[in-house]
Backbone as a printed PyTorch tensor [residue, N CA C, xyz], in Angstrom:
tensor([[[ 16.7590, -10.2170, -12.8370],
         [ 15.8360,  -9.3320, -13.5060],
         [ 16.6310,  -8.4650, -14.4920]],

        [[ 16.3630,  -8.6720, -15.7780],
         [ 16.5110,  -7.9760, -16.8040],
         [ 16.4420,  -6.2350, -16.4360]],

        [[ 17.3390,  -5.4120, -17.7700],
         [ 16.9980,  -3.8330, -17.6520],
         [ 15.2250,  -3.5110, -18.0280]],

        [[ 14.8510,  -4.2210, -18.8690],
         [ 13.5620,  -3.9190, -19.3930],
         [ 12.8280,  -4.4500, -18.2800]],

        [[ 12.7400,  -5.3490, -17.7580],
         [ 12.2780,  -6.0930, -16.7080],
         [ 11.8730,  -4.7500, -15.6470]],

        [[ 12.9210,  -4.3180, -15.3130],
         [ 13.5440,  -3.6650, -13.8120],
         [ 12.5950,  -2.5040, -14.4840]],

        [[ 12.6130,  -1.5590, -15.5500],
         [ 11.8460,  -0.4060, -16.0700],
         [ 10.5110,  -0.4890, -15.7830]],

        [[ 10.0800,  -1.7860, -16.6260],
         [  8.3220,  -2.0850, -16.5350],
         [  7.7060,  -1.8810, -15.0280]],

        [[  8.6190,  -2.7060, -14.2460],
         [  8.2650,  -2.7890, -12.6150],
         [  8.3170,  -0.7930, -12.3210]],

        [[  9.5520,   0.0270, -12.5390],
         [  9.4700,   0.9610, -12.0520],
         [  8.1990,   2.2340, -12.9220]],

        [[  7.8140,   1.7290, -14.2190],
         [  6.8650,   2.3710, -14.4370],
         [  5.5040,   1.8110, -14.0730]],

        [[  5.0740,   0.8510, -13.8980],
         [  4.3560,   0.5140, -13.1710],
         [  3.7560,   1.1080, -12.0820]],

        [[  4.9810,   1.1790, -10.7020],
         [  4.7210,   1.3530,  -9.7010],
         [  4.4380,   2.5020,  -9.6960]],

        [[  4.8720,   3.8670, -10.4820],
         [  5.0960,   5.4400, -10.7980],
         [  3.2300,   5.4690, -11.3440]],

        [[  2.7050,   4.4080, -12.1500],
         [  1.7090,   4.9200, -12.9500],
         [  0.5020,   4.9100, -11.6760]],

        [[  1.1580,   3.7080, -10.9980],
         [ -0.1340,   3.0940,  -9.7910],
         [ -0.0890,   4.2600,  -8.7520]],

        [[  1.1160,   4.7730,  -8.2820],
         [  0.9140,   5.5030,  -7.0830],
         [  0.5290,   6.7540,  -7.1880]],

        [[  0.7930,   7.5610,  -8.7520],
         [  0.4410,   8.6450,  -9.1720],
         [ -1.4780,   8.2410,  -9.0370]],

        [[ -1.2840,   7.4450,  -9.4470],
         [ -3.3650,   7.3230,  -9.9490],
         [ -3.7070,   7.2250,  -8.1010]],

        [[ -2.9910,   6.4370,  -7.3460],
         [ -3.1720,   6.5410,  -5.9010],
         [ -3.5060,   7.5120,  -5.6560]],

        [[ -2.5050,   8.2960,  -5.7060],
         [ -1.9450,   9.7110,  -4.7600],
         [ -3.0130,  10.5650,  -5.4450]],

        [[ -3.4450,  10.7580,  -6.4280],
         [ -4.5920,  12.0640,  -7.0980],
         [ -6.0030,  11.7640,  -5.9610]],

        [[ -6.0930,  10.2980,  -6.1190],
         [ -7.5650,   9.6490,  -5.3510],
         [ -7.3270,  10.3360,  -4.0860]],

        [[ -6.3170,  10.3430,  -3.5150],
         [ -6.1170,  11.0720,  -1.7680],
         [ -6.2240,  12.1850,  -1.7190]],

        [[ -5.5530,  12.9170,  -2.8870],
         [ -5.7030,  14.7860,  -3.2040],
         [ -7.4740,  14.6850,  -3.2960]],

        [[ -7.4020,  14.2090,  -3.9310],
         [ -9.4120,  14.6160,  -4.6940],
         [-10.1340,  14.5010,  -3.6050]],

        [[ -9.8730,  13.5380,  -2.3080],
         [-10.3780,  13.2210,  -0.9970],
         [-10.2590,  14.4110,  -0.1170]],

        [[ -9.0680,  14.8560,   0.0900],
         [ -8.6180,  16.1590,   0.6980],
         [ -8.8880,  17.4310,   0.3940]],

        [[ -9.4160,  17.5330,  -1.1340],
         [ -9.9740,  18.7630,  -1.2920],
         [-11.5810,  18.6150,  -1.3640]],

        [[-12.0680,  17.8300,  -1.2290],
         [-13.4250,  17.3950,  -0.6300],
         [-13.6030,  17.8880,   0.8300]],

        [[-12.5790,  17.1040,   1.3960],
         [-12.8600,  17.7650,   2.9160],
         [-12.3580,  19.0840,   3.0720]],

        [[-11.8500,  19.5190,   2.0790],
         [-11.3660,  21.4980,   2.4670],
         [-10.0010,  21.0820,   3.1030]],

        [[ -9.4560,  20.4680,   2.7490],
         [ -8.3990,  20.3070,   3.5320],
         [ -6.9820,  20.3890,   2.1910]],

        [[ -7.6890,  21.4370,   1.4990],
         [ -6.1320,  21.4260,   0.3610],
         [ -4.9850,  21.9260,   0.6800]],

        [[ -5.0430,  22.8150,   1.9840],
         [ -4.0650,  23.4840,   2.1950],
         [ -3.0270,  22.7840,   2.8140]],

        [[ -3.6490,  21.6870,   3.7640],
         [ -3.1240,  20.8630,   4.8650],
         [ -1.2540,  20.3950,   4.0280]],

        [[ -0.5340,  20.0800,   4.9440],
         [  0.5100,  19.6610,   4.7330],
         [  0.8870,  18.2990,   3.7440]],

        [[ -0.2850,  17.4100,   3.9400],
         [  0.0590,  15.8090,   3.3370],
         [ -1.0190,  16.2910,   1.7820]],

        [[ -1.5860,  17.1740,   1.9800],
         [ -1.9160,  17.5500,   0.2040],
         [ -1.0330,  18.2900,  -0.5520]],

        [[ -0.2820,  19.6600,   0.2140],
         [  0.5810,  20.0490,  -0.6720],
         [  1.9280,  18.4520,  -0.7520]],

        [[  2.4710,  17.6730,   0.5320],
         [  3.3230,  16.7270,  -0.1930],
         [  2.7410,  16.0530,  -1.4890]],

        [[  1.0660,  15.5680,  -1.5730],
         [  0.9260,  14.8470,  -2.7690],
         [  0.8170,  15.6790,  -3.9770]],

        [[  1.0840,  17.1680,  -3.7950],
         [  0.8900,  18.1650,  -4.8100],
         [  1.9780,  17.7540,  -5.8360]],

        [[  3.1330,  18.0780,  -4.6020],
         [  4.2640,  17.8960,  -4.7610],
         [  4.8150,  16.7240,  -5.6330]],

        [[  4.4190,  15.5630,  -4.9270],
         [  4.4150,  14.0340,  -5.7950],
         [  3.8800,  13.7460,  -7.0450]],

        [[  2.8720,  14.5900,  -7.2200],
         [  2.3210,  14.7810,  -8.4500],
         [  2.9950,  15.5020,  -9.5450]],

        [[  3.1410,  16.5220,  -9.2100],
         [  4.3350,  17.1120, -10.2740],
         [  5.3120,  16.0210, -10.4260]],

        [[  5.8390,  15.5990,  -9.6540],
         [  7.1340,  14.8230,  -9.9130],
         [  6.9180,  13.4570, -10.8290]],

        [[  5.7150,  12.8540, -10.8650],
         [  5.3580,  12.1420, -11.2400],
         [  4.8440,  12.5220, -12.4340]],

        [[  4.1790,  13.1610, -12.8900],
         [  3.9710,  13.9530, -14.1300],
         [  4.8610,  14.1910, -14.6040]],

        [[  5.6160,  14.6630, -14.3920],
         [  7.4400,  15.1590, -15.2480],
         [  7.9160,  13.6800, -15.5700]],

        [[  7.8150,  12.6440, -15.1500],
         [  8.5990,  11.5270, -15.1700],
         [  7.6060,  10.8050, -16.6480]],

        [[  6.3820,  10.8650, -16.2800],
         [  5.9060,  10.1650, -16.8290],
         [  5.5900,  10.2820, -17.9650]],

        [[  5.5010,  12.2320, -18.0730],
         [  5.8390,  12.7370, -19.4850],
         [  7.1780,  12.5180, -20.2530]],

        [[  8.1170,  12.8870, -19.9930],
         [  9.5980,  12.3920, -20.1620],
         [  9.1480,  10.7780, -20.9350]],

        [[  8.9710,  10.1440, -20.2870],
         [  8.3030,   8.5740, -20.9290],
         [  7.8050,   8.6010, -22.0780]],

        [[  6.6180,   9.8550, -22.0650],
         [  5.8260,   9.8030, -23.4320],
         [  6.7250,   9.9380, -24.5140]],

        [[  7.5120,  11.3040, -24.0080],
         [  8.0460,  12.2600, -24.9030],
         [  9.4410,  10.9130, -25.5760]],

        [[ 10.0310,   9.8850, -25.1070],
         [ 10.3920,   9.4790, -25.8180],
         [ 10.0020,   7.8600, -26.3420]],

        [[  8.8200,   8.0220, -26.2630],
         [  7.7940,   7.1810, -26.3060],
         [  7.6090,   5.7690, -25.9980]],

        [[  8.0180,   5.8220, -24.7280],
         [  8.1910,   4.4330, -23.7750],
         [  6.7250,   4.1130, -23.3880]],

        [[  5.8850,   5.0650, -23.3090],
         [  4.5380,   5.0250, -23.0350],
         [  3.3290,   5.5130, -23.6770]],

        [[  2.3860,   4.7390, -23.8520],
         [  1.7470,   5.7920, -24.9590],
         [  0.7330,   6.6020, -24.3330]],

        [[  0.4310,   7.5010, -25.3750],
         [ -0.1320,   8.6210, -24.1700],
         [ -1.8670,   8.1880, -24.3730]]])
């Protein structure tokens, strides 16, 4: 597997689990449960994933 190869796969997986992980937050604050521990981790994941994925835009690996 190629470098470009190996990237596509890791933005990929970053774009899928971010769009995952919001669907589970949006679930959890439905049930009132934002405070709970596994929403602030996907809070958490979310930022991180946002920073990454902006970084991407910003040198325009991805379009926005």
């Amino acid at each position: 597997m190629d470098r470009l190869t190996k990237f596509e796969a890791m933005l990929n997986e970053i774009m899928t689990t971010a769009a995952k992980e919001k669907q589970q937050m949006d679930a959890l604050k439905l049930a009132g449960k934002e405070k709970s521990a596994t929403c602030r981790q996907l809070m958490a994941n979310r930022l991180m994933y946002t920073r990454m994925i902006g970084l991407y835009k910003h040198y325009g690996l991805v379009e926005e």
